[in-house]
N, C-alpha and C positions, 0 to 999 in steps of 0.2 A: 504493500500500500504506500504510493507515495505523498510523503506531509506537504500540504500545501505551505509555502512561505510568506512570511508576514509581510502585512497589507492588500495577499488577496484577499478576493470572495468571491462572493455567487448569491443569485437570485432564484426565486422560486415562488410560487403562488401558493399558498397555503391552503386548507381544504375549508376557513369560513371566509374565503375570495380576497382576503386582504394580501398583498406582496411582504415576502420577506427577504431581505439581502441580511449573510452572513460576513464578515470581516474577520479574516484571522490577524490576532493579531501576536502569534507565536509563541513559546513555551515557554513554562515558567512554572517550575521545582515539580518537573516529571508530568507538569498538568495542560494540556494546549486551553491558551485565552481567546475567547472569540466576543466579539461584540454581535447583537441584533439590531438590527432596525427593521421597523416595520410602518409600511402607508398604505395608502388605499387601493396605488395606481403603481405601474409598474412604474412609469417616468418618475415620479416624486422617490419612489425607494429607492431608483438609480441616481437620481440627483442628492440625497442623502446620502448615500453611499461614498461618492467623489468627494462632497465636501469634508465623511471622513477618514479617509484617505488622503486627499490632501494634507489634511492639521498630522498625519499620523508621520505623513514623510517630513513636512517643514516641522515640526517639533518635536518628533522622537516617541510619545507619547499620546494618548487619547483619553483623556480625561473628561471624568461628569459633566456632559454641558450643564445640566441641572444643579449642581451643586453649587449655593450661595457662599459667597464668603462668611456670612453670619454662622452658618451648617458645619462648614471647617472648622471655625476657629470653636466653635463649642464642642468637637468631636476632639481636637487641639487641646485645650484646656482638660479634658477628662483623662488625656494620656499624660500630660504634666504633673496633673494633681499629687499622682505618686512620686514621681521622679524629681521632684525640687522640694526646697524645704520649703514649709508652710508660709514665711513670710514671701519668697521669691513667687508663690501659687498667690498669692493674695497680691501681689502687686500684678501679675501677669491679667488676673483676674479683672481688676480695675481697669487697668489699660482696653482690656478685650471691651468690655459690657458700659465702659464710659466715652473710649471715645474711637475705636476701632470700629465697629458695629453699627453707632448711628452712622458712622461715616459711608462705609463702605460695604456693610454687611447684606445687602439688598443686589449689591453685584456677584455676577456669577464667576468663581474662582476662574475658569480657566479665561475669563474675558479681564480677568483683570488686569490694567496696564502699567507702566509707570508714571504714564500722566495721571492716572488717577490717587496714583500713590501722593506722587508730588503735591497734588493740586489740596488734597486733605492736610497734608505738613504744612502748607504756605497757610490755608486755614486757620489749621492752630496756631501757627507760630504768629499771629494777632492776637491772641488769645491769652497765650502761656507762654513760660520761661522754654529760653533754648533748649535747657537741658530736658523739659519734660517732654518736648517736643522729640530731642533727640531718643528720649527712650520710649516712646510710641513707636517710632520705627524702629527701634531694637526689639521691641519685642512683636513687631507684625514680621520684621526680617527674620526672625528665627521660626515663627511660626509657617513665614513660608517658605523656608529649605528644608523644615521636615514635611511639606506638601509634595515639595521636588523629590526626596526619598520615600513618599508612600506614594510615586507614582501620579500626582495630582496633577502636580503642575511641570513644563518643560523647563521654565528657567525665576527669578525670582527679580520679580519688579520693583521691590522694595530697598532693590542695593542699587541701583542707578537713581534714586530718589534722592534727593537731598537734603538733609535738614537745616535749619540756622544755623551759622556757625556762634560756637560756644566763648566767651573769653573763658580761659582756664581760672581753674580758682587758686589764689596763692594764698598757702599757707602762713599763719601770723601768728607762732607759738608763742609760748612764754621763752624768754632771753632769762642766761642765768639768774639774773639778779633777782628777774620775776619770779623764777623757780623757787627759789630760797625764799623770798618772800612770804610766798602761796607756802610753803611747807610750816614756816613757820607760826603763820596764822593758824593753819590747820590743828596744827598741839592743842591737844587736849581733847578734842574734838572726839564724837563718837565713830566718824568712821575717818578718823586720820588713817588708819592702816591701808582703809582703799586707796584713798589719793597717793599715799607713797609710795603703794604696792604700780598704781596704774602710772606714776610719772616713773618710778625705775623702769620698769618696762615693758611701756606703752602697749600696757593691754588696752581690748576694747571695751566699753561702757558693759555688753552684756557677758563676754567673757570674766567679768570684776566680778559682776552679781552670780554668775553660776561659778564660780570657786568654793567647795565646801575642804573642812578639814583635810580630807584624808588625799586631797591632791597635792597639799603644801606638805614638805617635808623641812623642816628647822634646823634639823640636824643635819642634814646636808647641804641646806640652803638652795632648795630647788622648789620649782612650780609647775604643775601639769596643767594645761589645760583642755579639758574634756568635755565642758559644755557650755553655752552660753543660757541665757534667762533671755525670753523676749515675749511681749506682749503681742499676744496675737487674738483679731474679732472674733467674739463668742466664746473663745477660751479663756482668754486672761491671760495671768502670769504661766506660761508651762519651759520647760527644760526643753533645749534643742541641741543635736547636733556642733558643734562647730564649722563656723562659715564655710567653710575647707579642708581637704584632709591634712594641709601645709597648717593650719589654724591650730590643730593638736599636735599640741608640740608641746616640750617641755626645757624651762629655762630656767640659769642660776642666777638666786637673789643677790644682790647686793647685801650686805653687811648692815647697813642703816634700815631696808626695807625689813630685813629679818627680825631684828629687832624691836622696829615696828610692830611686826606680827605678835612681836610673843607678848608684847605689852596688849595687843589688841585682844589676844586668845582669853588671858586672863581677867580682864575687863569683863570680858563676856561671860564666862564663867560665873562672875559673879552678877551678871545683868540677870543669868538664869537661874539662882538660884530665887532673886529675888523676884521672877515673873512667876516660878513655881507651874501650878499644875495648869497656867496659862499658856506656857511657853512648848512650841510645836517645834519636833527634832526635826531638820530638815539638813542638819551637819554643816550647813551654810556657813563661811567664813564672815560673807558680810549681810549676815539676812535681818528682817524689822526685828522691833524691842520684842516681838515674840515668836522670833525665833523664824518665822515663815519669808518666802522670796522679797525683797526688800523691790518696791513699783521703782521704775525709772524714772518717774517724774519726782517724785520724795530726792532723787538723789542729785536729779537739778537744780530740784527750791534748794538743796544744801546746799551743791555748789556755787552757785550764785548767792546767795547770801553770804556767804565765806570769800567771793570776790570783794562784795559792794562794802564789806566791813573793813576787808584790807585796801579797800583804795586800790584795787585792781582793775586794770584795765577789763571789759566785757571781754572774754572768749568761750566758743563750748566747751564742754565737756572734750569732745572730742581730739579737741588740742594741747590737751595734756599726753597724747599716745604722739601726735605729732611732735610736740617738744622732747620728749623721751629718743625718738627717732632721730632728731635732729643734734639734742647733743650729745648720741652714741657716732654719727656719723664727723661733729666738732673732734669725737677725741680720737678719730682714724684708726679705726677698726674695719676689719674686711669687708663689703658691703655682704658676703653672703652670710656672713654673722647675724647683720644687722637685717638681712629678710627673714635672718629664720626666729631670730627674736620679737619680731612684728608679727609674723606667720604670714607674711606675703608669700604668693603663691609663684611668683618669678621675678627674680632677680633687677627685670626692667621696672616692675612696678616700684618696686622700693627706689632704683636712683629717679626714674620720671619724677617720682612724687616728691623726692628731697634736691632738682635738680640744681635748683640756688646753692645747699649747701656743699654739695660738688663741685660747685663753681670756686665757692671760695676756700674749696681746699687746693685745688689745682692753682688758684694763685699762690698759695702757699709753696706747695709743690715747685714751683715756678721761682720763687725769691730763694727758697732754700737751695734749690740748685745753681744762684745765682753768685750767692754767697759761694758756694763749692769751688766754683766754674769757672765763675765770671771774672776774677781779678787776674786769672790764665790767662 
């Protein structure tokens, strides 16, 4: 028997008088793929037939005419759900149902262009900041390259799209002086240990809060981290994952944070004796007065109150992981030291992100070998 090859067919009259054209469209994992069309007239089923035939030579593929982009990306999102962590599903999520969908969702995938891509971004981008802009197309461009690998689509409209361009954001840590400053305002404080713990080494806001005992070791002066605390709609406070498999990672304290620590252990000890049979074990290194995940906005109002008191300059939370970064990179250490102590996931990320401070070590770099060099 010989196989026909893909993009023939054949026509035929069916026995309730309607026409049927078959299209093979070749084999796939031991199974031959055929499409049907069927019309009324033999000319109509022969003129459907060519047209797909055509798309199947010019793009490779034949794809749902019927299937809307709304159809996808909810078909999208239910194969995500599992595969990303809850807050990445919950942003993707937003994206899709807020502004992907009224836009575009009524077109049909395989008609979709890049002018339509484009003309929805130019939209928003009246609307909203560049970056949110830019991350609509990030997550409609990933949605439609796993469309291209399930077959859907030939090629993905959303990467010849363009969105606003971004000014980069430069970072504005604390400078030593501010460091010591901030640390020492923080004495006494009930969670001094976080802030010294997250400025030696720039953990992140939820990796701080998901730290319990039995990750810190004192005696050797190290720190694992294995989960972060994030607020997530309808659940609340729950434990997740680490952003990264590079995120779990384990790094040695500094001598002052250690320190820090055992004063904090103790403290606490005694916070739980006196909460009694109010206080819930959750092993939390920095969890509330009773014991349970300590909200991330409670450790904003602290933060910032603890600026506004020391006549500190406004910065976030977040810029204490960046000042941490910036004066391990000051005292010129290897930069893979310093991504795997951030838990950056490639070695680019971390100098992009610190490229100022690169700058002005290679000036460095640059006089010191001047001094060497130069009077030769």
């Amino acid at each position: 028997m010989t196989r026909r090859g893909k993009g023939e067919g054949s026509i035929k009259k069916r026995t309730d008088g309607r026409w049927e054209a078959r299209l093979e469209l070749g084999w796939r994992d031991g199974k031959r793929q055929r499409k049907y069309i069927c019309a009324n007239t033999r000319q109509e089923v022969q003129r459907r037939l060519s047209k797909a035939r055509r798309q199947l030579e010019e793009q490779g593929i034949l794809g749902d005419e019927r299937q809307t982009v709304e159809a996808f990306l909810g078909r999208w999102l239910t194969h995500m759900e599992s595969r990303v962590r809850p807050r990445t599903y919950a942003d993707y999520e937003g994206v899709v149902n807020n502004h992907l969908i009224p836009a575009l969702g009524k077109t049909r995938l395989v008609k979709l262009t890049v002018s339509n891509v484009q003309e929805m971004l130019d939209q928003k981008a009246g609307k909203f900041s560049p970056r949110t802009v830019a991350k609509i197309r990030g997550v409609l461009r990933q949605a439609l390259n796993d469309a291209i690998t399930w077959g859907n689509l030939p090629r993905n409209p959303a990467v010849a799209a363009e969105p606003p361009r971004q000014q980069k954001y430069r970072i504005n840590p604390f400078t030593k002086e501010e460091a010591g400053k901030f640390l020492e305002a923080v004495r006494g404080e009930r969670l001094e240990a976080l802030y010294t713990t997250v400025l030696a080494l720039g953990l992140r806001r939820g990796e701080a809060l998901g730290l319990k005992w039995e990750d810190i070791d004192l005696e050797k002066g190290s720190l694992t981290v294995n989960r972060a605390l994030q607020r997530q709609k309808g659940k609340g406070l729950v434990f997740v994952e680490p952003k990264s498999e590079s995120s779990r990672r384990t790094v040695a304290l500094p001598g002052f944070a250690v320190e820090s620590l055992k004063e904090h252990r103790n403290r606490q000890l005694e916070e739980r004796l006196k909460a009694g049979s109010e206080w819930e074990d959750y092993d939390l290194a920095f969890p509330s007065e009773r014991g349970t995940p300590l909200a991330p906005d409670n450790l904003h109002r602290s933060f910032h109150r603890i600026l506004e008191r020391a006549k500190l300059r406004k910065v976030r939370f977040h810029d204490l992981r960046h000042a941490a970064a910036t004066f391990l990179l000051a005292q010129g250490l290897p930069p893979r030291v310093i991504m795997e102590t951030l838990g950056h996931s490639q070695i680019s990320l971390t100098m992009n992100t610190y490229a100022h401070v690169s700058a002005e070590l290679q000036r460095g770099a640059a006089d010191a070998m001047d001094d060497l060099l130069g009077g030769k």
